[in-house]
Backbone as a printed PyTorch tensor [residue, N CA C, xyz], in Angstrom:
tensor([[[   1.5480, -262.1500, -116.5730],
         [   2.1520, -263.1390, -115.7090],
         [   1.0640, -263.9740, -115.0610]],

        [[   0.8940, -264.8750, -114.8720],
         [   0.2540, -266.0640, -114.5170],
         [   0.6000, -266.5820, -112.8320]],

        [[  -0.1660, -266.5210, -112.0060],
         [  -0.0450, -266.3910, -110.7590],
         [   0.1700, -268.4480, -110.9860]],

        [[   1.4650, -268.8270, -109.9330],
         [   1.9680, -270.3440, -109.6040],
         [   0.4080, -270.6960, -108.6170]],

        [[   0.1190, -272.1940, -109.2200],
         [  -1.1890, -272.6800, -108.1050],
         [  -0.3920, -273.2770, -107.5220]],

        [[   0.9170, -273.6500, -107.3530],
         [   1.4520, -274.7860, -106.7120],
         [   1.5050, -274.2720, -104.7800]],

        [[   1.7660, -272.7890, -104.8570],
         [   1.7280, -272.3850, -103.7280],
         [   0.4980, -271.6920, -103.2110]],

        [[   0.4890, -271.7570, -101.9880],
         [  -0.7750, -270.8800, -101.3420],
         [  -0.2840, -269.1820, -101.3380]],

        [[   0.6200, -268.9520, -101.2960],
         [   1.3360, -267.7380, -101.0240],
         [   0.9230, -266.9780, -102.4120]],

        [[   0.6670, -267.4160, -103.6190],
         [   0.6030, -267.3640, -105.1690],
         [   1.1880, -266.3350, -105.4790]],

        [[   2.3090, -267.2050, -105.5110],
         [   3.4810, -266.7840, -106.4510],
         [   3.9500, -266.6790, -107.8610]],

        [[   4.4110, -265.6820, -108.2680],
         [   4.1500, -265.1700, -110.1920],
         [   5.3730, -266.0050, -110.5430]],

        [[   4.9010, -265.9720, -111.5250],
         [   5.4130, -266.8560, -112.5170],
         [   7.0860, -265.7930, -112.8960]],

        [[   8.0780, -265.5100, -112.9160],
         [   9.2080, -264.9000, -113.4980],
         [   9.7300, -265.3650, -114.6050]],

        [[   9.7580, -264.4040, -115.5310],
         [  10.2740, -264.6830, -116.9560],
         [  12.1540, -265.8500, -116.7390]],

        [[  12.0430, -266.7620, -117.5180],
         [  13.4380, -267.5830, -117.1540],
         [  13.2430, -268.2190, -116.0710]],

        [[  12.9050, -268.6040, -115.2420],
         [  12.4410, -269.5070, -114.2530],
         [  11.4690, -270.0050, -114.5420]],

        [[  11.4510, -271.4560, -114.1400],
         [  10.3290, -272.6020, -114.2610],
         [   9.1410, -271.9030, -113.6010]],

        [[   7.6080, -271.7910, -113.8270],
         [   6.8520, -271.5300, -112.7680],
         [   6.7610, -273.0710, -111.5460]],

        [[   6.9190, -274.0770, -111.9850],
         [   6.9430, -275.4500, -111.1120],
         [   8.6290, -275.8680, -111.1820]],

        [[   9.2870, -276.2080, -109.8160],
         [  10.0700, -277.2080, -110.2580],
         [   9.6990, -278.6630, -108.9920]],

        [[  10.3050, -279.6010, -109.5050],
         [  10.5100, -280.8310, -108.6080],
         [   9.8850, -280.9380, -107.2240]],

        [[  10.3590, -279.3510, -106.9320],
         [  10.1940, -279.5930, -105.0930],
         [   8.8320, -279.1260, -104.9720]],

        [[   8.1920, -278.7300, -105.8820],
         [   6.9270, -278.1360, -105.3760],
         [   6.4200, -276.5450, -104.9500]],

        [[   7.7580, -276.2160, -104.8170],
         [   7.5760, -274.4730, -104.4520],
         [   7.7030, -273.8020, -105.0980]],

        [[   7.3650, -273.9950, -106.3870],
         [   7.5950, -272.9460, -107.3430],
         [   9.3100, -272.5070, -106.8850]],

        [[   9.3700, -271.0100, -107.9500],
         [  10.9310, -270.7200, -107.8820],
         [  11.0400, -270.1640, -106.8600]],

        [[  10.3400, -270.3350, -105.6760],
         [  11.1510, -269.5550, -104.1330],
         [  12.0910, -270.3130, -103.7370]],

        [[  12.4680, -271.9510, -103.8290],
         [  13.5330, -272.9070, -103.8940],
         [  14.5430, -272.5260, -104.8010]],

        [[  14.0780, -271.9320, -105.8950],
         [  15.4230, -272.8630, -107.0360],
         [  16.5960, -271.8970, -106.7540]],

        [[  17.6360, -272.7550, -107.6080],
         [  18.8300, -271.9580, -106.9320],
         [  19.0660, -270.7400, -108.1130]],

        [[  18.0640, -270.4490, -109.3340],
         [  18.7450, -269.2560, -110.1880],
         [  17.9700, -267.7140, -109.9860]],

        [[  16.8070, -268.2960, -108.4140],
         [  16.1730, -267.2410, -107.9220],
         [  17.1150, -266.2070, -107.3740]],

        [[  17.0530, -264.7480, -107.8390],
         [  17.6650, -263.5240, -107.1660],
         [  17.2650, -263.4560, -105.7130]],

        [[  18.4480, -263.3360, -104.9180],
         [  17.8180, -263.5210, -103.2930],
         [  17.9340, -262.0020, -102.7150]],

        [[  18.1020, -261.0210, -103.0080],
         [  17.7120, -259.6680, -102.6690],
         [  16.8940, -258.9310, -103.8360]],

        [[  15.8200, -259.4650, -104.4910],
         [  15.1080, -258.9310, -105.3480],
         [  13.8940, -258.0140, -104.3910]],

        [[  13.7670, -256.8030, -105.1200],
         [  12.3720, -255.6920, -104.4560],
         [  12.3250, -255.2600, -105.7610]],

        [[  10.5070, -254.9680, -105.3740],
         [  10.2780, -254.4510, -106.1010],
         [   9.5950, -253.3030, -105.7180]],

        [[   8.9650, -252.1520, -106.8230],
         [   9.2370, -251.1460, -106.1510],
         [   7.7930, -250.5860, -106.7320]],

        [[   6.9190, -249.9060, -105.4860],
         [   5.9290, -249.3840, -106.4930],
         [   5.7050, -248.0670, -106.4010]],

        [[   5.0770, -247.1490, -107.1210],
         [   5.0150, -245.9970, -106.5090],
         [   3.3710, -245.3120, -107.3500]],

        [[   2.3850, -244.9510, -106.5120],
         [   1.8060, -244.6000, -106.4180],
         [   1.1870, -243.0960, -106.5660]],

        [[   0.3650, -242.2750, -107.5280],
         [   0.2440, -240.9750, -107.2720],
         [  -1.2530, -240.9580, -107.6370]],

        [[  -1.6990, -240.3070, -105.5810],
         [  -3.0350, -240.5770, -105.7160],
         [  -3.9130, -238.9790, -105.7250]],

        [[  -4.6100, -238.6570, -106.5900],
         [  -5.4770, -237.7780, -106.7780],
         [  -6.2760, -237.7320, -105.4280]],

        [[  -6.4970, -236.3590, -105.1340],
         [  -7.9280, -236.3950, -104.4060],
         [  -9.1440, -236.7240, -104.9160]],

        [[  -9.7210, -237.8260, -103.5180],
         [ -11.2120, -238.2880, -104.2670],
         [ -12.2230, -237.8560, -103.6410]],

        [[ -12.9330, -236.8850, -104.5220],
         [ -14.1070, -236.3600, -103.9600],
         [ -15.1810, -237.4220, -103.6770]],

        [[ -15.8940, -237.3630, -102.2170],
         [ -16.9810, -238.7300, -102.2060],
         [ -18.1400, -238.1150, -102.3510]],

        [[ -18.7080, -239.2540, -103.2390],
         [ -20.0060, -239.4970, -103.6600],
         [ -21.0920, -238.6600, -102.6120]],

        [[ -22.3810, -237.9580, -103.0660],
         [ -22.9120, -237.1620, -102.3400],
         [ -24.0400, -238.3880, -102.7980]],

        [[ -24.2130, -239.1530, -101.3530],
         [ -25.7570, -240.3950, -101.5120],
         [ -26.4980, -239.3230, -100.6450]],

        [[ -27.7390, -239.6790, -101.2140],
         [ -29.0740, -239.7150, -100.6420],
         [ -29.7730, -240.6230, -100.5220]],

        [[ -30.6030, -240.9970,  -99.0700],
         [ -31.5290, -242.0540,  -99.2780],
         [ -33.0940, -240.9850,  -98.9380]],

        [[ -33.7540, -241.5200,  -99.5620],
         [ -35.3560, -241.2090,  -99.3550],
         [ -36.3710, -242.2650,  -99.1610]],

        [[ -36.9090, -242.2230,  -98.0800],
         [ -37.8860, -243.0310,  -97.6450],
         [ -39.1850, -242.4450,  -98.2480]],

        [[ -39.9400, -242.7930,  -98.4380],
         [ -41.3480, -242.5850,  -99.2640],
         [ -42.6490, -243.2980,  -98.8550]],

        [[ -43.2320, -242.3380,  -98.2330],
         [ -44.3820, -243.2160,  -97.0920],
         [ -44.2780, -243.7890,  -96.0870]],

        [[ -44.9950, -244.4760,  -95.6490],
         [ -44.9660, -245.2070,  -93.8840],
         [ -43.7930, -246.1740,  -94.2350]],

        [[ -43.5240, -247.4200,  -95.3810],
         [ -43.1270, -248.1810,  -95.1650],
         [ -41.4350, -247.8040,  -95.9640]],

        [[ -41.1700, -246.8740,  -96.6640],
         [ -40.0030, -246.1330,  -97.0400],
         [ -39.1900, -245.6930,  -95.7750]],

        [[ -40.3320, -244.4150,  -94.9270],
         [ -39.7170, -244.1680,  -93.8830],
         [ -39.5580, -244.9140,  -92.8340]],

        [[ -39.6670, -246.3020,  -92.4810],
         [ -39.4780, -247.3200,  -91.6680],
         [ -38.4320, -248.2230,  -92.2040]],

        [[ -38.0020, -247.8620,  -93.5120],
         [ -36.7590, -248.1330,  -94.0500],
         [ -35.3050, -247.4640,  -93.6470]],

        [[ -35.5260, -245.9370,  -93.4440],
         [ -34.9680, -245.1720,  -93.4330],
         [ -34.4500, -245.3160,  -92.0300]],

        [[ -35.5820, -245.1930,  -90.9610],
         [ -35.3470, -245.2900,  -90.0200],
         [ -34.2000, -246.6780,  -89.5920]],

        [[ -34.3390, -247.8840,  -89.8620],
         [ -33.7250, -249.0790,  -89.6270],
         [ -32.3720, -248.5930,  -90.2450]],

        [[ -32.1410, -247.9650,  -91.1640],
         [ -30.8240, -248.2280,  -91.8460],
         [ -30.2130, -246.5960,  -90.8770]],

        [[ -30.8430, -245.7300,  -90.3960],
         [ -30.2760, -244.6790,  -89.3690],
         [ -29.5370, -245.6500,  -88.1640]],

        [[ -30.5130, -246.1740,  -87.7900],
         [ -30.1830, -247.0290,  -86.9350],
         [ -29.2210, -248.3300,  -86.6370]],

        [[ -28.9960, -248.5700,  -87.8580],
         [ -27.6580, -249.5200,  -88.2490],
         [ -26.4010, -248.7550,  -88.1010]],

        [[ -26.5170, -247.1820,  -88.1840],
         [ -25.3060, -246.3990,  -87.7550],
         [ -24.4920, -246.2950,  -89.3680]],

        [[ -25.1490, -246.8340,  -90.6230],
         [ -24.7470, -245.9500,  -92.1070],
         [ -24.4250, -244.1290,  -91.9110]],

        [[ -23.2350, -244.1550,  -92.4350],
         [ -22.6520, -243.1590,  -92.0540],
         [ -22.1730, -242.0570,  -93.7930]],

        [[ -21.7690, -240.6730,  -93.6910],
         [ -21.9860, -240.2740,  -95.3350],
         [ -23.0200, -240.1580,  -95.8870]],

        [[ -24.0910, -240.5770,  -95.3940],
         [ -25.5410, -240.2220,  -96.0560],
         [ -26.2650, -239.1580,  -95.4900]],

        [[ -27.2280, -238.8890,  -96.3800],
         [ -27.8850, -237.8970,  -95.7970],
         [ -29.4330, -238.8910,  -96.1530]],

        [[ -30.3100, -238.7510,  -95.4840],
         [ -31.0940, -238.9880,  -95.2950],
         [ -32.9880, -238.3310,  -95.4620]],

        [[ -33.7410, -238.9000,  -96.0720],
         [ -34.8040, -237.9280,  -96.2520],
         [ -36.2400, -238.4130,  -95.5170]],

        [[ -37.0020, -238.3290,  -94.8890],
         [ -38.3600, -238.9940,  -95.0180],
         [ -39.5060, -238.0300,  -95.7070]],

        [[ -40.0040, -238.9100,  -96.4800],
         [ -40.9070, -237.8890,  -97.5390],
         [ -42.6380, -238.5420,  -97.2330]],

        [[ -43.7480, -237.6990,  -96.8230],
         [ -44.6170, -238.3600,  -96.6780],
         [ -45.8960, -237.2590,  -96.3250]],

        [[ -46.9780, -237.7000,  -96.4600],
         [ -48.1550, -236.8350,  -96.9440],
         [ -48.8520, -237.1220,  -94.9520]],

        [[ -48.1190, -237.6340,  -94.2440],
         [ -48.6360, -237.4740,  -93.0740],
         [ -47.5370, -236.6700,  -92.1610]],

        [[ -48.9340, -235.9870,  -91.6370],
         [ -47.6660, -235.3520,  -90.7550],
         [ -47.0890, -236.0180,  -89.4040]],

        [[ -47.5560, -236.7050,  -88.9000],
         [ -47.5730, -237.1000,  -87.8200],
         [ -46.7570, -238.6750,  -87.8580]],

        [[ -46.5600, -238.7150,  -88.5780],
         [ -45.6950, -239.9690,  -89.2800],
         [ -44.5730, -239.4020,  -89.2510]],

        [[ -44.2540, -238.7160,  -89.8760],
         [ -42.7370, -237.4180,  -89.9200],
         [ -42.2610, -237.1790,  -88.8660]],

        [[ -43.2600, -236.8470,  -87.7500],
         [ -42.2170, -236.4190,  -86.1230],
         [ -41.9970, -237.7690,  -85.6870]],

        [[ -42.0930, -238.9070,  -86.2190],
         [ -41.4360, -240.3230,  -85.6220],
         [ -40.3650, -240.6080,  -86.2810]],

        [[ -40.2920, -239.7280,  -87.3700],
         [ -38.9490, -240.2520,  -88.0200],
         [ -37.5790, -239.9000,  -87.7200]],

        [[ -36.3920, -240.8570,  -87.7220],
         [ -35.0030, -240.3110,  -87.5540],
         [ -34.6470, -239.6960,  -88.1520]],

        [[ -34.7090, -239.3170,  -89.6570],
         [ -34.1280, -239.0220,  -90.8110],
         [ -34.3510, -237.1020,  -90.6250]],

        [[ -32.6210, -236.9160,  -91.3150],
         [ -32.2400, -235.6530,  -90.7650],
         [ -33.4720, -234.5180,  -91.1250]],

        [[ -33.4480, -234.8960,  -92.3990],
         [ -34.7250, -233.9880,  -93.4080],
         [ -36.1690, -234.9110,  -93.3980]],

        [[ -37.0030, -234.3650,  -92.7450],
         [ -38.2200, -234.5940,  -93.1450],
         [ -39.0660, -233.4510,  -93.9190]],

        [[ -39.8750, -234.4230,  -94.9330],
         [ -40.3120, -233.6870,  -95.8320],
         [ -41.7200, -233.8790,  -96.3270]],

        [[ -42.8770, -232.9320,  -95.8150],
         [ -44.1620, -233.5290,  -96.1900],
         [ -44.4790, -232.2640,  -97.3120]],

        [[ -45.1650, -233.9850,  -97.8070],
         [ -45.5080, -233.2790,  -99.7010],
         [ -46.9520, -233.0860,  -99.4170]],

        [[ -47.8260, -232.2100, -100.3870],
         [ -49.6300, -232.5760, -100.6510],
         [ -50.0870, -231.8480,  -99.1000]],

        [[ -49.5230, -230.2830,  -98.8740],
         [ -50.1120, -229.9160,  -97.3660],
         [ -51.4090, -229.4650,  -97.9150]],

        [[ -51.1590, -229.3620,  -98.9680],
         [ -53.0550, -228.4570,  -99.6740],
         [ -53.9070, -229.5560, -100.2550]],

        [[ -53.4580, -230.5090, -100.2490],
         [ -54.2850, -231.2450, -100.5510],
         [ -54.8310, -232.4720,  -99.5540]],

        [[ -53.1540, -232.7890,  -99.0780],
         [ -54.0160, -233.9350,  -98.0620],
         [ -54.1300, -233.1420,  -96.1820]],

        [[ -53.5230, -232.2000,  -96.3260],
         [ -53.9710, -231.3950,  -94.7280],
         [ -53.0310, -232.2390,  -93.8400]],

        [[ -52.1590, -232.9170,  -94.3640],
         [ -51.2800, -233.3370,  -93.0720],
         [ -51.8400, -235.0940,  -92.7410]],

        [[ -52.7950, -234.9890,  -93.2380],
         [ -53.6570, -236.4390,  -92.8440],
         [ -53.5560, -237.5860,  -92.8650]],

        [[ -52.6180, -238.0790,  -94.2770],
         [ -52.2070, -239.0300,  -95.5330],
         [ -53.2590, -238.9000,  -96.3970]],

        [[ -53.0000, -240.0060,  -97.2050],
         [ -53.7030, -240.7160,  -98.3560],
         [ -54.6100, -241.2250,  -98.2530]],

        [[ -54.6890, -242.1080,  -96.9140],
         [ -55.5760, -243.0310,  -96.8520],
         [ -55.7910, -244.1270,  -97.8110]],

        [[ -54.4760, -244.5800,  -98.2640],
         [ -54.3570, -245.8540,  -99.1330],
         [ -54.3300, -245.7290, -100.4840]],

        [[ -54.5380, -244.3310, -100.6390],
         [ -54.8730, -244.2620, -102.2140],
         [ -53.5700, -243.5560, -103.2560]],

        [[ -53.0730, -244.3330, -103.8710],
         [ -51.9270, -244.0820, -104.6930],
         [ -52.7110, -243.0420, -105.5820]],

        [[ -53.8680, -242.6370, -105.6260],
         [ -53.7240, -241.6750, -106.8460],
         [ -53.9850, -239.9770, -106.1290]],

        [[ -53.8190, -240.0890, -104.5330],
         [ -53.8740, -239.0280, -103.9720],
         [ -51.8420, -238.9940, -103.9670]],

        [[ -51.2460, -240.0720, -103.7830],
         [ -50.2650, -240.2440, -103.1870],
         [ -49.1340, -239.1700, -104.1180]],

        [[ -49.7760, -239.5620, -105.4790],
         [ -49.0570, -238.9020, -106.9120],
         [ -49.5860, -237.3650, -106.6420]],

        [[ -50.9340, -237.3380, -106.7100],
         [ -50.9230, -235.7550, -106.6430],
         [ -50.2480, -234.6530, -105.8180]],

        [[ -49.9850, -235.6390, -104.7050],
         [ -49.3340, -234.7750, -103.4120],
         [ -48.2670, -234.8370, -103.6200]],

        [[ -47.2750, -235.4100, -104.2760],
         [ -45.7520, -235.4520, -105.1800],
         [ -45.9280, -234.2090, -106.2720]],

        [[ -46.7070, -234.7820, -107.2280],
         [ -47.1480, -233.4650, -108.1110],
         [ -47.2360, -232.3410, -107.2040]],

        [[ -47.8350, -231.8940, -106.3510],
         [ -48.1500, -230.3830, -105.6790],
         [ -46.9020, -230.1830, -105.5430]],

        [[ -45.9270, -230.8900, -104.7440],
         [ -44.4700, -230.1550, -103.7940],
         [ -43.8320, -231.1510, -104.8900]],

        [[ -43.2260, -231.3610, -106.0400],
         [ -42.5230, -231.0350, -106.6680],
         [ -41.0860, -229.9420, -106.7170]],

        [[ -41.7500, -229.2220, -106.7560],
         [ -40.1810, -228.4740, -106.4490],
         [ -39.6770, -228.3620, -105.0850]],

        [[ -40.7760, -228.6700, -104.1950],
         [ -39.5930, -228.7460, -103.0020],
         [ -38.9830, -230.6900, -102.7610]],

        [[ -39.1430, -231.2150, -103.7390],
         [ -38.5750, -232.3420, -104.1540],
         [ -37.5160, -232.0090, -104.5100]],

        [[ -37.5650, -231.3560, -105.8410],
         [ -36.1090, -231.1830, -106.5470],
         [ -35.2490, -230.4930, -105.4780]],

        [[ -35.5120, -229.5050, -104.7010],
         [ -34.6420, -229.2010, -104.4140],
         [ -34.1490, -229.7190, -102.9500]],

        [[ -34.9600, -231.1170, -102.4490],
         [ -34.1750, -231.4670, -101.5000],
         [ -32.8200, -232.5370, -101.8670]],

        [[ -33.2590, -233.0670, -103.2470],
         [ -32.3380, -233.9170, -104.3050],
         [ -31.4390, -232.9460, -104.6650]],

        [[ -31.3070, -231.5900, -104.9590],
         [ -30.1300, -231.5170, -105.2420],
         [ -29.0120, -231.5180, -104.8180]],

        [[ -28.0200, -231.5100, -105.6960],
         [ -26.1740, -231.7600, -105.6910],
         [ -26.2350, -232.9710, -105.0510]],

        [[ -27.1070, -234.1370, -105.7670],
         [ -27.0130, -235.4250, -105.5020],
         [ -25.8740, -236.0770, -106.5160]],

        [[ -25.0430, -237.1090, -106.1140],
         [ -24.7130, -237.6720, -107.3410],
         [ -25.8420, -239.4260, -107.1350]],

        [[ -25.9350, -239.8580, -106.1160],
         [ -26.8470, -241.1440, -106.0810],
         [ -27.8440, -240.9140, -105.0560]],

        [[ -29.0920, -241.2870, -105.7860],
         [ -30.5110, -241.1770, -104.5400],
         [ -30.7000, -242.8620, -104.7250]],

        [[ -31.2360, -243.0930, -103.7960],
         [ -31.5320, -244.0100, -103.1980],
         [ -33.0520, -243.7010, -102.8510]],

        [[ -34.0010, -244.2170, -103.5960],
         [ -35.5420, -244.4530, -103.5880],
         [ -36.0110, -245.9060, -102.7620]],

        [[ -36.9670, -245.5150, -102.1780],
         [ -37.1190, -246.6110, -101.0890],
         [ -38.8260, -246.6130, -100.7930]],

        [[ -39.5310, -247.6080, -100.7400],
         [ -40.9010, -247.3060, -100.0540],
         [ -41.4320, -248.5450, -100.1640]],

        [[ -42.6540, -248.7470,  -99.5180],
         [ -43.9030, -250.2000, -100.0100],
         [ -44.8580, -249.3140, -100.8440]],

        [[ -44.7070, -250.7260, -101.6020],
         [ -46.2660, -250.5330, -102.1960],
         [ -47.3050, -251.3120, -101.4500]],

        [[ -48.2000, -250.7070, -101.7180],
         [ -49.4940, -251.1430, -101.0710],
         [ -50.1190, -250.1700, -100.7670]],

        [[ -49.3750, -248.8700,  -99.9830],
         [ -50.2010, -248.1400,  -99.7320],
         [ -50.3830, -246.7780, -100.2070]],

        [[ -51.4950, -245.8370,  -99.6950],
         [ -51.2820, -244.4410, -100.5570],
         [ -49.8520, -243.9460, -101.5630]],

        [[ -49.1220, -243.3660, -100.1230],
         [ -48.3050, -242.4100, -100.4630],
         [ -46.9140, -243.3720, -101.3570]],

        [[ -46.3250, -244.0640, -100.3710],
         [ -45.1130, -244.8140, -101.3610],
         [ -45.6170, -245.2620, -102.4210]],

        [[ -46.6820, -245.8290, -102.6560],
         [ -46.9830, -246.7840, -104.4370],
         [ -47.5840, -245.0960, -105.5670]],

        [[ -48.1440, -243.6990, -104.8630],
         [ -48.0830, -242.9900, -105.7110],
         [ -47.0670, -241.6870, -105.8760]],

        [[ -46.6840, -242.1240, -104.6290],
         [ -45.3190, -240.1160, -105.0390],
         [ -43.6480, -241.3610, -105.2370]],

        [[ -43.4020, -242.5150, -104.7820],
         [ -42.2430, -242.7980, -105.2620],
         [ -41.9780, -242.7480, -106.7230]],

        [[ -42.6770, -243.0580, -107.7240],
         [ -42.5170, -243.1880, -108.8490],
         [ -42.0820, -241.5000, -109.3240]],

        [[ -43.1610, -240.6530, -109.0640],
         [ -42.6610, -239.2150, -109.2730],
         [ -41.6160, -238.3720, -108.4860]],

        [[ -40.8910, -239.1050, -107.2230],
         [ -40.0780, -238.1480, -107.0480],
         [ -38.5800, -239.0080, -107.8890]],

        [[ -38.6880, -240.7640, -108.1880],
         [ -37.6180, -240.9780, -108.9450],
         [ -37.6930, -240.1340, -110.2880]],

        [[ -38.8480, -239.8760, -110.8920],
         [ -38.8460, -238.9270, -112.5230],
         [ -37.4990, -237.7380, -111.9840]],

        [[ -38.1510, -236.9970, -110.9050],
         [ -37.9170, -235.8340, -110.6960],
         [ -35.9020, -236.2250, -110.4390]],

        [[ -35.4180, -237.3610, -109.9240],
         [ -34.2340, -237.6090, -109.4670],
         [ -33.7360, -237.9080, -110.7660]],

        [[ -34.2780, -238.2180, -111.9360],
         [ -33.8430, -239.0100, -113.3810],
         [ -33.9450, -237.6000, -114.5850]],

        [[ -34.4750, -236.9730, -114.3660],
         [ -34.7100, -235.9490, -114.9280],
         [ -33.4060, -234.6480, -114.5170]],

        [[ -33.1430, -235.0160, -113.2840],
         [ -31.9780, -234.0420, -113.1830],
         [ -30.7970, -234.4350, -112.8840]],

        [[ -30.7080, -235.7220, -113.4210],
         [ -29.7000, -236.3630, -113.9610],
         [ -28.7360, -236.8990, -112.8760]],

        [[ -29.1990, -237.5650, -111.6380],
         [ -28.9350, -238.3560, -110.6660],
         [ -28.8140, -239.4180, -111.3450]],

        [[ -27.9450, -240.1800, -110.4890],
         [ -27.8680, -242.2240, -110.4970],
         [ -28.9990, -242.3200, -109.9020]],

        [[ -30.1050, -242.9180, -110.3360],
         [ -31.3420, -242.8200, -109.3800],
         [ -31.5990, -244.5870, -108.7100]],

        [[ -31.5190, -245.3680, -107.4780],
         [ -31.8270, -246.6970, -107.8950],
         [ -33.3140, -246.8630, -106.7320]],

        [[ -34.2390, -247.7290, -107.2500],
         [ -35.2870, -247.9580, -106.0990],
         [ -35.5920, -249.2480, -105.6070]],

        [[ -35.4470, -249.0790, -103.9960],
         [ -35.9950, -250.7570, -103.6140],
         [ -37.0270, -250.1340, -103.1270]],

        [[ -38.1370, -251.0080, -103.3840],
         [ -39.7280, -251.3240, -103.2310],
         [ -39.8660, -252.9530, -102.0420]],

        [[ -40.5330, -252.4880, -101.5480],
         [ -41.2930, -253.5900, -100.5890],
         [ -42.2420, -254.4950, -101.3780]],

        [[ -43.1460, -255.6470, -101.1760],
         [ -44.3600, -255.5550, -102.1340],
         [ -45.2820, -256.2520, -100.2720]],

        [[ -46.1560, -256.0180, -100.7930],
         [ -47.1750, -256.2050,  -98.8490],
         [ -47.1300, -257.6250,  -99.1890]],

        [[ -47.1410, -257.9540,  -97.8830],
         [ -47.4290, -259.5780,  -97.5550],
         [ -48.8680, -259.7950,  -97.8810]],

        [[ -48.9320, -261.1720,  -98.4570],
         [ -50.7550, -261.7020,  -98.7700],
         [ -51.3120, -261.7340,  -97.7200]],

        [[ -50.6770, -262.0880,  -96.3100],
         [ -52.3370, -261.2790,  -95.2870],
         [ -52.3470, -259.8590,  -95.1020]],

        [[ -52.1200, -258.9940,  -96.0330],
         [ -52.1670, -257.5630,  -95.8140],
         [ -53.7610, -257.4600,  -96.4570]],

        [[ -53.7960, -258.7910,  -97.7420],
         [ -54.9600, -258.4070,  -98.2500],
         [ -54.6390, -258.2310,  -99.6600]],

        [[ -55.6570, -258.7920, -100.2850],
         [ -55.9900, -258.9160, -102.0670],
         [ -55.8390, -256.8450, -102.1980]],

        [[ -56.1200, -256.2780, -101.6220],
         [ -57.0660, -254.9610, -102.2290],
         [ -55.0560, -254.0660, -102.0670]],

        [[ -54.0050, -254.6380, -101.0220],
         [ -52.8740, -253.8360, -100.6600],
         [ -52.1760, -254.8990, -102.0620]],

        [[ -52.3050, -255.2170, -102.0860],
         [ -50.8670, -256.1260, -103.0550],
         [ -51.3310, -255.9780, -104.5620]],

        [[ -52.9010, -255.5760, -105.1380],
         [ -52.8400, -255.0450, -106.1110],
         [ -52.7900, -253.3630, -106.4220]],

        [[ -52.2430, -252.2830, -105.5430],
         [ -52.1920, -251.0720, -105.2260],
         [ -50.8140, -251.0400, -106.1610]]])
């Protein structure tokens, strides 16, 4: 059936009735319109189990993601901050905080360096997976530029794709006065 443009109300077209006549109103005028017509619908709705999201912030500029969108009052999520500093972590809102690389980086960070950022993903690995599980969507989040987000985001999405999550990631990229040396990281 073909919805009438003649009205704003958009009104269907009925089999045996004109969709246009003369007056302009489609068949809510004409006189071979049924004037106690209903119709009738009926509905049978399943229970819908909801979606189990995760968001994960990943480094300083992930978990300053995390934080803003806590703070918007997003509701149904659960929330992660993941990061090789410790002291970065007790500023965060996010329900689960989670520091990766304690044997390697001591709580300290990266200090800018994406290839410490990966190893310290590599070390706590499994306590990755298992803050992702009984995910059905993660939500990956961080800047690049610096240590930890440009080297453990990439490995904790493997780890979210590998166990067979909807995995999706928004990335930051640093502003050009951050500096030539942050925007090729």
């Amino acid at each position: 059936m073909a919805p009438s443009t003649s009205s704003a109300s958009a009104l269907l077209h009925l089999p045996g009735l004109p969709p246009r006549g003369p007056h302009r109103g489609g068949w809510r005028n004409h006189p071979r319109r049924p004037r106690h017509a209903a119709v009738r619908c009926s509905f049978a709705f399943a229970p819908v189990e909801t979606a189990r999201i995760k968001v994960v912030g990943v480094g300083g500029g992930g978990n300053n993601a995390v934080n803003r969108m806590i703070g918007s009052g997003l509701q149904g999520i659960e929330f992660y901050a993941i990061n090789t500093d410790s002291q970065a972590l007790v500023n965060s809102q996010a329900q689960h905080p989670l520091q990766i690389g304690e044997q390697l980086t001591r709580g300290l960070g990266t200090g800018g360096n994406p290839n410490l950022g990966e190893q310290a993903a590599e070390e706590s690995k499994e306590v990755i997976a298992n803050a992702l599980r009984d995910s059905d969507l993660v939500f990956i989040t961080a800047g690049m530029g610096g240590g930890t987000g440009s080297g453990a985001a990439p490995v904790v999405a493997q780890i979210a794709k590998e166990a067979g999550y909807l995995t999706v990631g928004v990335v930051t990229y640093p502003f050009s006065f951050e500096g030539r040396k942050r925007s090729l990281q």
